[in-house]
C-alpha positions in Angstrom: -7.3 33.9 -2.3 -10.4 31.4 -2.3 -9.9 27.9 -2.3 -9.3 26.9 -5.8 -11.7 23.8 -5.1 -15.4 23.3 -5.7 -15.9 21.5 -2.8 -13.6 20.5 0.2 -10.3 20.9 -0.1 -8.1 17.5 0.3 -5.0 20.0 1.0 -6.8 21.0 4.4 -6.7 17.1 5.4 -3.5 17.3 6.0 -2.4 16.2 9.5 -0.5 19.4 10.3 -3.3 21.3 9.4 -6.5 19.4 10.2 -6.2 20.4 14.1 -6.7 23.9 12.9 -9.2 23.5 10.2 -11.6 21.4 13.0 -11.4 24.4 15.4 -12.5 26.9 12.9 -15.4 24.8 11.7 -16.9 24.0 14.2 -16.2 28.0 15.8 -18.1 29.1 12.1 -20.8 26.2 12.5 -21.7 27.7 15.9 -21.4 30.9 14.8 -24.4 30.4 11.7 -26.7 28.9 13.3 -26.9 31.0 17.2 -28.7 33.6 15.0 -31.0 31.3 13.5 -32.0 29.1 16.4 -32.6 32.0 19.3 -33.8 32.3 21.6 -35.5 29.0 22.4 -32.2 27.1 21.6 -28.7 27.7 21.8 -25.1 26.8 20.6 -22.8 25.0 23.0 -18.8 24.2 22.0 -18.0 21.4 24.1 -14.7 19.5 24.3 -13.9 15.8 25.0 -10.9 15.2 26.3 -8.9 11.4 26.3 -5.4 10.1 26.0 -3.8 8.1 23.5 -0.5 6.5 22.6 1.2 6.8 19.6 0.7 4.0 17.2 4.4 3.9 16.2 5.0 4.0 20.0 7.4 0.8 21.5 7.7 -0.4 25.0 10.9 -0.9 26.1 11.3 -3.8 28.4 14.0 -3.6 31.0 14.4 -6.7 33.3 14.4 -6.6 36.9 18.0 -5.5 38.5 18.4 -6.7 42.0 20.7 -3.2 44.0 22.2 -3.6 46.8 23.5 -0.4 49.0 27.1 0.5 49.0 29.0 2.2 51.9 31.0 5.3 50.7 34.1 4.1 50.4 35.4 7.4 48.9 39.3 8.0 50.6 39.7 4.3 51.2 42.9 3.0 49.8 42.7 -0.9 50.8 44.3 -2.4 47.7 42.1 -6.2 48.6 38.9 -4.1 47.6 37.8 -4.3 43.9 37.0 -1.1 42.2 33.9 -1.0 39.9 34.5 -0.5 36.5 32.5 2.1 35.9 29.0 1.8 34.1 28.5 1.5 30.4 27.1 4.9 28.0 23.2 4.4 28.5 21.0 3.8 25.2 18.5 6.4 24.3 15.2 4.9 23.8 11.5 5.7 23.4 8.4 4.9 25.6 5.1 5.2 25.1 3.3 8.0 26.5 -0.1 9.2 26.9 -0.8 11.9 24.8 -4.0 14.5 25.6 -6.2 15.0 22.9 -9.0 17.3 23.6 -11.8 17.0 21.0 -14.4 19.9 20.2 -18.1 19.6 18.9 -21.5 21.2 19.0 -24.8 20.6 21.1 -27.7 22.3 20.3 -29.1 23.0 23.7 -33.0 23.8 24.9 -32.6 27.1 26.5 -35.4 26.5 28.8 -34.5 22.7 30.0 -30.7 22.5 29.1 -31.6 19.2 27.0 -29.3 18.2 24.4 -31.5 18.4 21.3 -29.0 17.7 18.6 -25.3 16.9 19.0 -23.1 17.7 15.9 -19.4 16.1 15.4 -16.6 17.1 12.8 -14.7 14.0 13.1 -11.1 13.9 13.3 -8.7 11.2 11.9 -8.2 9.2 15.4 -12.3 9.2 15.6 -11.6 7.3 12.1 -8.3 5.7 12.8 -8.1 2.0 15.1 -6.9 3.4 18.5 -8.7 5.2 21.6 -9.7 7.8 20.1 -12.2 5.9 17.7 -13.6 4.2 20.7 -13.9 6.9 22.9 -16.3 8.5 19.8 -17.6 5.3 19.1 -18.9 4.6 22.5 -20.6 8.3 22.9 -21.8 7.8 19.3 -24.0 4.5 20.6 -24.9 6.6 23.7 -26.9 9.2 21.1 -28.2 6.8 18.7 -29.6 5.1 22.0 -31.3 7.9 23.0 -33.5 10.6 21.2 -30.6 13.0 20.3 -30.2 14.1 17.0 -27.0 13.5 15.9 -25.6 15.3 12.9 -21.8 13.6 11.9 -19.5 15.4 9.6 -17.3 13.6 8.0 -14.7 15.8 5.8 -11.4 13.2 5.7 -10.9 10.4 3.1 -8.6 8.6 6.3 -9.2 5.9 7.8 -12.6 3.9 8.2 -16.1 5.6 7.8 -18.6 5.4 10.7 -20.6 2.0 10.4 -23.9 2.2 9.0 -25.9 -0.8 7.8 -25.5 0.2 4.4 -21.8 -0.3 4.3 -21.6 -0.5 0.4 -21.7 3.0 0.2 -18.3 4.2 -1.5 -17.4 7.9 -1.1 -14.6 10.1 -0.4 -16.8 11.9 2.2 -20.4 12.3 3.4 -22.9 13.9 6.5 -25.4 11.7 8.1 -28.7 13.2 9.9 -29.5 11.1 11.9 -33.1 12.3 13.6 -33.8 11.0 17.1 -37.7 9.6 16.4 -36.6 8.0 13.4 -34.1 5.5 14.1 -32.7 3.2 12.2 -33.6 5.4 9.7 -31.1 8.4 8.6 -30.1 10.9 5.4 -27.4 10.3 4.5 -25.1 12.9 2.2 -22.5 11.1 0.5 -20.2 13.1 -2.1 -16.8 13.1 -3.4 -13.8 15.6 -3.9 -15.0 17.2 -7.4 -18.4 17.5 -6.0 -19.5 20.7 -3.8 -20.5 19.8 -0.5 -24.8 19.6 0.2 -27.0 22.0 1.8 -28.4 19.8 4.6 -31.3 21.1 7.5 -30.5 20.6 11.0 -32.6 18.6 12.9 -34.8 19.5 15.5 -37.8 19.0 17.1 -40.8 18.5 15.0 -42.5 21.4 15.2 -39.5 23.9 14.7 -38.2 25.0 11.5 -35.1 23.6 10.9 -32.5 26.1 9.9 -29.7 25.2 6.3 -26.4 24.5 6.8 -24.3 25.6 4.3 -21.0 24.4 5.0 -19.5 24.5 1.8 -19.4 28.4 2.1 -18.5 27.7 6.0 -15.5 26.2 5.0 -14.5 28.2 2.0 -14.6 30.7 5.0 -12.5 28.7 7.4 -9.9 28.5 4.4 -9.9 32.9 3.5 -10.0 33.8 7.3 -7.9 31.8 8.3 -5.3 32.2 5.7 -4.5 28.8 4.5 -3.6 29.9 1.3 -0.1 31.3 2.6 0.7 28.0 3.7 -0.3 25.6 1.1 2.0 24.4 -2.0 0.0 23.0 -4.6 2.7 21.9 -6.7 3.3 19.4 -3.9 0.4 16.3 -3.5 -2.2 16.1 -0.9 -1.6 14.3 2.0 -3.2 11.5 2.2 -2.7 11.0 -1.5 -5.5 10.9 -3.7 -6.4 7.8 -6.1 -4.6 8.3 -9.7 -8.1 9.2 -11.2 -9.1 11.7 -8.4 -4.6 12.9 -8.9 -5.4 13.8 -12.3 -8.4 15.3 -11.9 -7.1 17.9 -9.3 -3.7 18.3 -11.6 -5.7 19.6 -14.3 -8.5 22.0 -12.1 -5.0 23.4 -10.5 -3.3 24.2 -13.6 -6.2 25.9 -14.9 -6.0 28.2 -12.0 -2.3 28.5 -12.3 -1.5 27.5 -9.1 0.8 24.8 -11.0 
């Protein structure tokens, strides 16, 4: 069954589904665009790989026990030596621990140098969210715009805080920025929201090249048939995250139509 949406689907945000959803993307991204960018370029699926904690996560303190060493004194009877009562049920607690997250994304490669030509980046929610994982991405996001990558950033979750640009008054639920590498500061920037279809945009290369359409509205209607998403979705339940009242009614009405309430 397709996705009864227009444009992205706020039931594929969900964090249990989202993991998912970014491998397939970027897997169906890659796949378009090797057949339209050979042979002088090629499609690399990288991975970045960092650890965060939980941030619900508590450290537990335990003060400093000073443990001295006991003789056995098993089958010693001498009534003038205390016995031990013995030690108290321990507390089960929770500690913070490093969790691996690894990361995939695209890099359009120069077959004949290996250059990076343009890097392309599906964000997730801890790229978005306060925590390592946004500085991790925001750090090798200054490292492109520093240099004269292109950098094509896909941004297809209404969580957390967008990407800074200088233009911060820009309100939507999601949006692409191309950002080409000889004409910073400058950059296009696709902004659009959940009843809207998601733009064609042209991936950036070097000048003289034709730059190839990326249609990832039907690359993610894709992502939702193949990969079956339908079976596990309940659209009588909300979206998580939730949407705004406004956007809530809106997406009541489009699903009833389609009988899916």
């Amino acid at each position: 069954m397709p996705s009864p949406f227009p444009g992205m689907n706020p039931y594929l945000e969900h964090p249990e589904l989202w993991s998912g959803v970014h491998h397939w993307l970027i897997i169906a991204i890659a796949e378009s665009l090797v057949p339209q960018l050979r042979p002088k370029y090629r499609v690399a699926v990288e991975v970045r790989i960092y650890e965060t904690i939980g941030d619900k996560s508590l450290l537990v303190g335990v003060p400093d026990v000073t443990m001295r060493s006991l003789r056995n004194t098993t089958n010693q009877t001498n009534p003038n030596v205390a016995i031990a009562a013995p030690p108290t049920e321990p507390l089960t607690v929770a500690i913070p621990t490093p969790d691996p997250v690894r990361e995939g994304y695209l890099e359009v490669r120069d077959v004949g140098t290996n250059e990076v030509v343009t890097a392309i980046e599906v964000l997730s929610p801890k790229n978005k969210l306060s925590g390592e994982g946004r500085r991790t991405y925001e750090r090798k996001r200054r490292r492109v715009l520093g240099s004269l990558t292109n950098l094509v950033e896909i941004d297809l979750l209404r969580v957390g805080r967008p990407m800074p640009i200088l233009n911060d008054r820009i309100q939507t639920h999601y949006n692409i920025l191309v950002c080409r590498g000889d004409r910073r500061p400058l950059a296009n920037l696709y902004a659009f929201n959940l009843p809207d279809a998601i733009p064609l945009f042209s991936l950036p290369l070097r000048d003289e090249d034709a730059e190839p359409l990326v249609d990832l509205q039907t690359l993610i209607n894709g992502v939702y048939d193949r990969a079956g998403y339908d079976l596990v979705i309940d659209y009588r339940n909300e979206p998580v995250p939730p949407l705004s009242e406004a956007d809530a009614a809106w997406a009541d009405a489009l699903l009833r139509e389609k009988e899916l309430r």
